[in-house]
Every structure is written in C-alpha cells, then in structure tokens.
C-alpha positions as CSV (number, residue, x, y, z in Angstrom):
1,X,117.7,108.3,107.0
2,X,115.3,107.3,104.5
3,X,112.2,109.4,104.9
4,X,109.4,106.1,104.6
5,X,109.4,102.6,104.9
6,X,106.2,101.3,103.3
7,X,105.1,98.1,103.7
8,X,103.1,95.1,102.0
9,X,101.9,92.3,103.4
10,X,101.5,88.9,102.1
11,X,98.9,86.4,103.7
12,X,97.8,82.8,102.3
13,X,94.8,81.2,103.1
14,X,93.0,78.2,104.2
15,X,89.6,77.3,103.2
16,X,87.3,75.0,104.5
17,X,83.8,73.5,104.5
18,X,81.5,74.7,107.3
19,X,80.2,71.5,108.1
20,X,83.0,68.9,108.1
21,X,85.7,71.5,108.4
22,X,87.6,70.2,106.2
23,X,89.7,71.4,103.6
24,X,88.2,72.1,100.4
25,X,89.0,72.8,97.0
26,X,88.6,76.7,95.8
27,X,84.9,75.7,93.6
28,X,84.5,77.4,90.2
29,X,83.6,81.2,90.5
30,X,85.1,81.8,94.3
31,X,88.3,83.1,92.3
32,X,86.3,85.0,89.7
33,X,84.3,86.6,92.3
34,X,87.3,88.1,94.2
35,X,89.3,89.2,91.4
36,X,85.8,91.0,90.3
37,X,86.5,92.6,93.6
38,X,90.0,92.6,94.4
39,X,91.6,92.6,91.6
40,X,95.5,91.1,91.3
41,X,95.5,91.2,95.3
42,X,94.3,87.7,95.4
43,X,95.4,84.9,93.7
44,X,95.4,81.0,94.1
45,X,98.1,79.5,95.4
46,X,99.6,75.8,94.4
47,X,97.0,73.7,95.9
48,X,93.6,74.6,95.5
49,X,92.7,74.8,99.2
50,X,94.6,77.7,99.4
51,X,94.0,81.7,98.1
52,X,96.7,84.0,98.5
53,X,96.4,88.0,98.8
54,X,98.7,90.8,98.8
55,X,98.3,94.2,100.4
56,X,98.7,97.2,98.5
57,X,101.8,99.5,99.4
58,X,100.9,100.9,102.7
59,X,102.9,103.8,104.5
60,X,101.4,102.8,107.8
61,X,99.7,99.7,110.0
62,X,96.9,101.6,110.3
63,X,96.6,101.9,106.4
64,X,97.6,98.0,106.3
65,X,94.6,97.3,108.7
66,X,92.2,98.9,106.6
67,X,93.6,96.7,103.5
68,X,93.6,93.7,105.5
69,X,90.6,94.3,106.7
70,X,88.9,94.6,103.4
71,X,90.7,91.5,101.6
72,X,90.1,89.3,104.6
73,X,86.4,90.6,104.6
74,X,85.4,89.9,100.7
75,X,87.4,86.6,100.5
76,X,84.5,85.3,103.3
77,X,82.0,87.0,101.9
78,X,82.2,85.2,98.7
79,X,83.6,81.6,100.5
80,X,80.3,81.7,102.3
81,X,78.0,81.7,99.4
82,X,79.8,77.8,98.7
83,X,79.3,77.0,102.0
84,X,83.2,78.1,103.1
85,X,85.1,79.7,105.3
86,X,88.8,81.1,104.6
87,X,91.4,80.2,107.9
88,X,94.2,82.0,108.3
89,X,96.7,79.6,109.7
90,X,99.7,77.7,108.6
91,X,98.4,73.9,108.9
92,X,95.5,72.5,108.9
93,X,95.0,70.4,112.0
94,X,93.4,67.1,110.5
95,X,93.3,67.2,106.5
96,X,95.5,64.7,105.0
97,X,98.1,66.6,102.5
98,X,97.8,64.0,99.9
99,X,94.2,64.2,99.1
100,X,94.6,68.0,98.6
101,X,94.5,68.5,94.8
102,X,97.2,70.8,92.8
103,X,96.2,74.2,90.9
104,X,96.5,73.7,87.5
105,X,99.0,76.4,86.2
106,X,102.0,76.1,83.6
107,X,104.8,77.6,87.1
108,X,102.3,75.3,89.6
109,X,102.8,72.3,87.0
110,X,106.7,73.3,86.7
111,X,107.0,73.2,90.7
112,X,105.2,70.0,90.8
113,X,107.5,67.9,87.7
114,X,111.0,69.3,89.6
115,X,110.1,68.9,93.5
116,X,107.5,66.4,93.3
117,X,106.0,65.1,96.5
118,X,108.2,67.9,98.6
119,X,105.9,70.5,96.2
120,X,102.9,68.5,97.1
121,X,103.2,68.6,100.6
122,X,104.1,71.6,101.0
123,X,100.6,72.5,102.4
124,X,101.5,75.6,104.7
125,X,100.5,79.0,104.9
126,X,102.9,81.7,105.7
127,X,102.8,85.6,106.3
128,X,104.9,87.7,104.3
129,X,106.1,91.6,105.2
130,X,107.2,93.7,102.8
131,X,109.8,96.6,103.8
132,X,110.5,99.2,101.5
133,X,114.4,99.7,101.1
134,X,116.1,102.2,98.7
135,X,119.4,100.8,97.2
136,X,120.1,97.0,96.6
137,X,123.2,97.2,98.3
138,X,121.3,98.9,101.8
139,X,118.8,96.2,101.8
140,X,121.7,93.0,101.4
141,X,123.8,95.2,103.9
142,X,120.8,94.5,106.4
143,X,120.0,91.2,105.6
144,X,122.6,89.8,108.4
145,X,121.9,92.4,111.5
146,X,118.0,91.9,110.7
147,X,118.2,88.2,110.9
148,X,118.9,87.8,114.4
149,X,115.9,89.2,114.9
150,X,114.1,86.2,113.1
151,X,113.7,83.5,115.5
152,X,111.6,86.5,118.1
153,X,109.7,87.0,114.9
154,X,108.8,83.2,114.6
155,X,108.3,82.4,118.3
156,X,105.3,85.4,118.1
157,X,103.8,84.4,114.8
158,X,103.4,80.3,115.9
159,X,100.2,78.9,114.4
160,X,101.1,75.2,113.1
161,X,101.1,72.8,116.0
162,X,99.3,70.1,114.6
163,X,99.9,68.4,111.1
164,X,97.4,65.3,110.1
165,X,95.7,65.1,113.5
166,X,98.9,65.1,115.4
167,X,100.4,67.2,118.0
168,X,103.6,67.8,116.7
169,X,105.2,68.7,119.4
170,X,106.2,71.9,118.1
171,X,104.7,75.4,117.6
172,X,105.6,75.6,114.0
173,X,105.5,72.8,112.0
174,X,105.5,74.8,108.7
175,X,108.9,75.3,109.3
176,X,109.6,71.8,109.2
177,X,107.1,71.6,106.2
178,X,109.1,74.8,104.4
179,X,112.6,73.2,105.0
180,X,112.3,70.1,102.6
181,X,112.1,72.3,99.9
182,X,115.3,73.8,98.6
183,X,116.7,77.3,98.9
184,X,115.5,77.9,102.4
185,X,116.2,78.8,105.3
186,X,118.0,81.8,106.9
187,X,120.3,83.7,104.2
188,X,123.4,83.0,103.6
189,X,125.8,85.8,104.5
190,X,125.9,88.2,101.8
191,X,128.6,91.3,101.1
192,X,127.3,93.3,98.4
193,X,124.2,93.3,95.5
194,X,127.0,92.4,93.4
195,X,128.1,88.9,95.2
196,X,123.8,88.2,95.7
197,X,123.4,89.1,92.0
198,X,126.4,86.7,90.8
199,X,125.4,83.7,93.3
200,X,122.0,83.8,92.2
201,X,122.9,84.6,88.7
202,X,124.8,81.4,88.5
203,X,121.7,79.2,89.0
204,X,119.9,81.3,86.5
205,X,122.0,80.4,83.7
206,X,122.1,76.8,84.4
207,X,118.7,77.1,83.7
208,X,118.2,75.0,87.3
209,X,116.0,78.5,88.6
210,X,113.8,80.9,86.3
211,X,114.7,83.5,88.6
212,X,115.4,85.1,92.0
213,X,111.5,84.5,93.3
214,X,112.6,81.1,93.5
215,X,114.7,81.5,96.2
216,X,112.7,81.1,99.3
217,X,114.8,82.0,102.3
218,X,113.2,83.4,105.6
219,X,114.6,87.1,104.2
220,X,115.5,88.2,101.4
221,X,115.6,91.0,98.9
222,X,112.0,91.2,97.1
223,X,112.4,90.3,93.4
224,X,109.5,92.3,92.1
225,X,109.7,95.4,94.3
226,X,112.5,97.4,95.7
227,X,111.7,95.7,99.6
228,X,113.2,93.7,102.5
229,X,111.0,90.8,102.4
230,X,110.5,89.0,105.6
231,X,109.3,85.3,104.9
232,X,109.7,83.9,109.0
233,X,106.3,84.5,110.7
234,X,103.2,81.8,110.2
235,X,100.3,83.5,109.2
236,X,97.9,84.8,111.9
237,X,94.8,83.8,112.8
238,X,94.0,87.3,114.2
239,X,94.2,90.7,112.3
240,X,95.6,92.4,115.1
241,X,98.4,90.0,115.5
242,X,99.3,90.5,111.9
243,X,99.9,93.9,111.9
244,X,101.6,93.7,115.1
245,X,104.5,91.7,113.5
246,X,103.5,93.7,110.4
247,X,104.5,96.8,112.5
248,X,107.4,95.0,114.5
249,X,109.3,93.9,111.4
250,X,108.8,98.1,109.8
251,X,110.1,99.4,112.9
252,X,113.1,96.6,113.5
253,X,114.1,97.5,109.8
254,X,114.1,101.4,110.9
255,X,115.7,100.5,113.8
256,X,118.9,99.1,111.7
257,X,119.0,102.3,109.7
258,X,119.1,104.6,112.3
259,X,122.2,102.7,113.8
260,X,123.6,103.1,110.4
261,X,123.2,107.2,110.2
262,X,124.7,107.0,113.8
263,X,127.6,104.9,112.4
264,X,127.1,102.1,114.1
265,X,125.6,98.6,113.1
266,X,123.7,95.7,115.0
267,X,126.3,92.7,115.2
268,X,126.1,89.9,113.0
269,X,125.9,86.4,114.7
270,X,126.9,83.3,113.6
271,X,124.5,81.4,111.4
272,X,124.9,78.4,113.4
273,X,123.9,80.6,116.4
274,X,121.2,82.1,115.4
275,X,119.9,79.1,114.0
276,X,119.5,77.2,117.2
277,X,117.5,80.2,118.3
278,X,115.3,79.6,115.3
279,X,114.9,76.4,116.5
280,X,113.9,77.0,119.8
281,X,111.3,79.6,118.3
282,X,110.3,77.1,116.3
283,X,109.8,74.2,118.8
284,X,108.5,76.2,121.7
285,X,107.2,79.6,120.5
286,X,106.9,81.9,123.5
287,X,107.1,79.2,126.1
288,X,111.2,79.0,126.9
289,X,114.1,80.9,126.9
290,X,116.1,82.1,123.4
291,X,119.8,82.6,123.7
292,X,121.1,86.0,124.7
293,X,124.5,86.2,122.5
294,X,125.6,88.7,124.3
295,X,126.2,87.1,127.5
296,X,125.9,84.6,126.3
297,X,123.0,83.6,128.6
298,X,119.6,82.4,128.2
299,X,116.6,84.5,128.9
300,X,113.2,83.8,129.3
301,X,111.4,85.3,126.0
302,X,108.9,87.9,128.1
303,X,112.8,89.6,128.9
304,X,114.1,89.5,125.3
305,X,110.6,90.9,123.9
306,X,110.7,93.9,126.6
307,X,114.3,94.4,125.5
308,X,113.4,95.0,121.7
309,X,110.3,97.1,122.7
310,X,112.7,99.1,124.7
311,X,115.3,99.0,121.7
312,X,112.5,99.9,118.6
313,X,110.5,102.1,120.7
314,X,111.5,105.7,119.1
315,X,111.2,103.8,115.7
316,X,107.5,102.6,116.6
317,X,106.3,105.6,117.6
318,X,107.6,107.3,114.5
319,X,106.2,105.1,112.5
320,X,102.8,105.1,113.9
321,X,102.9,101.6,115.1
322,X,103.7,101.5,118.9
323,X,100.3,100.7,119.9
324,X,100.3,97.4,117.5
325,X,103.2,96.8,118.0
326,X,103.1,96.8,122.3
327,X,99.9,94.8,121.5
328,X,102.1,91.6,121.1
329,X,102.6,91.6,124.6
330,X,99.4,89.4,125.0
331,X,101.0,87.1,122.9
332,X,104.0,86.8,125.0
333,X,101.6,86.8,127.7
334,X,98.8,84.5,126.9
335,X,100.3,82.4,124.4
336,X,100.8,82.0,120.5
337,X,97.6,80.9,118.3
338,X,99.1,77.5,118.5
339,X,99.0,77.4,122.3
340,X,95.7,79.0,121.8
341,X,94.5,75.5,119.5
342,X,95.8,73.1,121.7
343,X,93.9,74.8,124.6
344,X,90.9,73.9,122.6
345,X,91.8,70.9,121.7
346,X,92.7,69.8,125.1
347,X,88.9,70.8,126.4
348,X,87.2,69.3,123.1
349,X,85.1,66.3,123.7
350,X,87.0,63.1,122.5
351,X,87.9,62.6,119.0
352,X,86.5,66.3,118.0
353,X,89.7,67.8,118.4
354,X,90.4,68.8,115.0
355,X,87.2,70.4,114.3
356,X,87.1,72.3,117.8
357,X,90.3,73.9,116.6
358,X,88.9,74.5,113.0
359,X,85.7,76.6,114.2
360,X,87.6,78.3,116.7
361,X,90.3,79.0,114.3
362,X,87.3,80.5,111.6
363,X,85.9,82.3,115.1
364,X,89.4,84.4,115.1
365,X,89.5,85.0,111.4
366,X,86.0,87.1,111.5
367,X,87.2,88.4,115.1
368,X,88.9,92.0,113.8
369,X,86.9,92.6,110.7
C-alpha cells in the first residue's frame, strides 16, 4: 500500500454585511489584503459574494486544522475591517441570486457567455477534499467502489435548506443548484486513464471544453494535482465538521486500497442505484433511511454510519483521524447544519428568519478558530 495519502481541502465562501446580513460584494482591497497574507490559497470565485481558499498539501487532519484554521481566521480578520463577515455554507437563506454581481475575469466572463443564467445562478458553496493517489489508472480504478460512498458523504455535509427565503424542503439545495449546469453529477463508469483521457479528450478538441477542470462531477480525478478529488459535501459551517468529512473521505480512500493489496475490491453499484441514495441524502440528510444494497434493505442512517466506522476504523486510526472522524456522530445525532438553521428559524420571531439563521450561521464560522 501506498505509504501517504495527503490531502487538500477546498472551501468557498459567503460574505455578508453585519448589519442587514445580506450578501455583499467582495469591496476593493478585501482581496488584496488576503493574498498579502495568504497568498494563492484564496482566490475569488465567479460572483463576487464569494472568496474561495485552498489548503496547502497536508499529510494529516490535524495539519489540515491548523491550515483551516489560519485561512478561515485572516479571511474575517480582514472582512471585519468593511464591516463583513465570511459564512461558510452552501446558500444563502434570503439573498436573491440575481442581484449578486459576477467577478470580472476573462474564464468568469467565458462561463458567463456559454451557460448564461445557469452560470449566474449558480450561487452555492461547496467543500472540496483532495486525496492524494499515485497512478492515474489507481485513482479511475477507485472512482466506482468510492462512489457509493457519496450519498453518506452528502447526507453529513447538508447545509443548504433554504434558497431565496424558502424552505426548500430539502437538506441540500446546492445540489439541485449544481445539477443545471452540465458535466455533473456522479461519474460515469470509467475502465482505465486511457478511456477517461479519450472521452474527455474528445470534448477538448471540439474546442466545446478548455480542459478537464471543466468537468464537474461529484468525484473525479484532480486536473492540477495527482489526487482523488471529492466534490459531494456542502461546505461546513463548523471547522470540526470539515475535517471530520475531511478525515472520513482520507480514510474511505485508504480503506479501498487496502482491499486492493488484499485482492479484493468494494462492489460497484449501479449508477441508477446509487443515485436514488444520493437523492435521499440529498432530500433528507441524516433524517431517513439510505438503501442497503446488500440486502437490499433500508436502514436507518445512524446503522449505516456505525457500519462504515466499523469498516474504516484501522484506516482512521492509521491515519490519525479517528477522533475527527468518530466526531461525526453528533451530526448523525443532533442533526446536519441545515437541521441546525431551520431550528433557528423555527424559534426566530416572525419575518426574522433569514437573519436569525445568518448570525447564527457567522456564530459557527468563528466557533473552532
């Protein structure tokens, strides 16, 4: 087995005003000021209510905590001298997409002339985790046993129940946000580096894709670095959350390998299959059952989480991540953060819904650093 599995993480932003809660526009300087500080580990993202930041290569969560810790720290440090606060969630519960206002930037202005309102409205936020893989064809060879596993890693991460002042109904409306663009989704079912490379080649030369970073399926194989990038999980509200799926994806991914140097391999599903799981992640995070294909049964999701704790264990502890990772049980316990909003939402006075959840959602963001 591969000696270390580093990991990155990937986390965009919210920001908004401290007084109407609103979304607001990065001002002139905010992105200065944390380049000054962080360097190419922040950037902006396409609409200018958003920053985005990168972790550096990390061997462990404990290393990723202390990065995390530090970007998430300067970013509202130098929000709060304009007056703003960064959010780390995947919707904004009130703010009316089409008044947000694009980043100016010749790929952002490329986006917005071929997608058009689908580019525009994409206004999400999503966590990232990197995995690092050697060999292409090891990390396409995974792709299919590891996405079973992404519906569990959805139905944890939920932070998006509300989308212009509306209960959506489900616990992650990004994903419904995500899907209208084009090259989403779970992967397809790939057999070598080879087939991705030719597939993805194809659109390349038809000029219809610059490259392979456009291709934004739930996982994939990282085009700038030699990772498994998983795409699934809503950003977090909470630090420790984070790296809890942070460490949950590493130790899942060293998991599969270990089958592999025993000679054995996880199954791989059905897409249609495991997309109705993502689905029911998607529409009900923690709260109901996901389907146990090898029954096939339904179980409640408190079961299936215990089962992969009980599956990823060794690989946890290996890693240095058991702790973090056995941490999620309050999430299968208490709820996901968007449970968590429409708690306060349900107990805010009438008509302050929205902003209850926005100060409670800036009260977690400052919680862990």
């Amino acid at each position: 087995m591969q000696k270390e599995f580093s990991i990155g993480i990937e986390e965009e932003y919210l920001l908004v005003d401290k007084d109407s809660l609103a979304l607001a526009d990065t001002p002139e300087g905010l992105m200065e000021d944390c380049r000054n500080d962080l360097g190419d580990q922040v950037s902006p993202e396409f609409l200018q209510c958003q920053i985005e930041i990168g972790s550096k290569p990390c061997k462990t969560v404990g290393e990723a905590r202390e990065d995390l810790k530090r970007l998430r720290s300067t970013i509202s440090r130098h929000a709060a001298k304009h007056n703003l606060s960064p959010v780390a969630v995947s919707c904004h519960p009130f703010s009316d997409w089409k008044k947000q206002e694009t980043t100016h930037k010749e790929r952002y202005d490329q986006l917005e002339i071929e997608l058009g309102d689908v580019a525009r409205r994409m206004l999400s936020c999503g966590m990232h985790v990197h995995v690092g893989i050697e060999g292409d064809d090891l990390r396409i060879d995974l792709m299919p046993q590891f996405a079973y596993f992404l519906p569990h890693l959805l139905a944890l991460s939920a932070s998006s129940p509300y989308w212009q002042g509306e209960d959506t109904g489900l616990a992650s409306y990004r994903l419904a946000v995500m899907e209208s663009m084009p090259r989403t989704g779970l992967p397809p079912l790939l057999h070598s580096w080879g087939e991705y490379e030719r597939s993805t080649q194809a659109l390349i030369d038809l000029e219809i894709i610059p490259d392979q970073s456009k291709i934004w399926w739930d996982l994939r194989p990282s085009t700038h670095y030699p990772t498994l990038e998983s795409r699934i999980c809503d950003v977090q509200p909470r630090l420790s959350h984070a790296l809890g799926l942070a460490g949950l994806t590493q130790s899942l991914t060293r998991f599969l390998l270990r089958l592999r140097d025993s000679n054995l391999r996880w199954r791989e599903y059905d897409r249609f299959l495991i997309e109705e799981n993502r689905w029911r992640a998607q529409r009900y995070g923690v709260n109901e059952t996901l389907i146990d294909f090898g029954g096939p049964t339904l179980k409640p999701f408190d079961q299936m989480f215990e089962e992969i704790i009980g599956l990823i264990a060794e690989d946890a502890e290996a890693l240095g991540c058991l702790d973090e990772v056995c941490a999620l049980r309050d999430v299968v316990k208490q709820g996901t953060s968007a449970d968590r909003q429409r708690k306060v939402w349900a107990e805010a006075p009438e008509g302050k819904g929205g902003e209850a959840v926005v100060r409670h959602l800036i009260e977690e963001y400052h919680a862990d650093l």
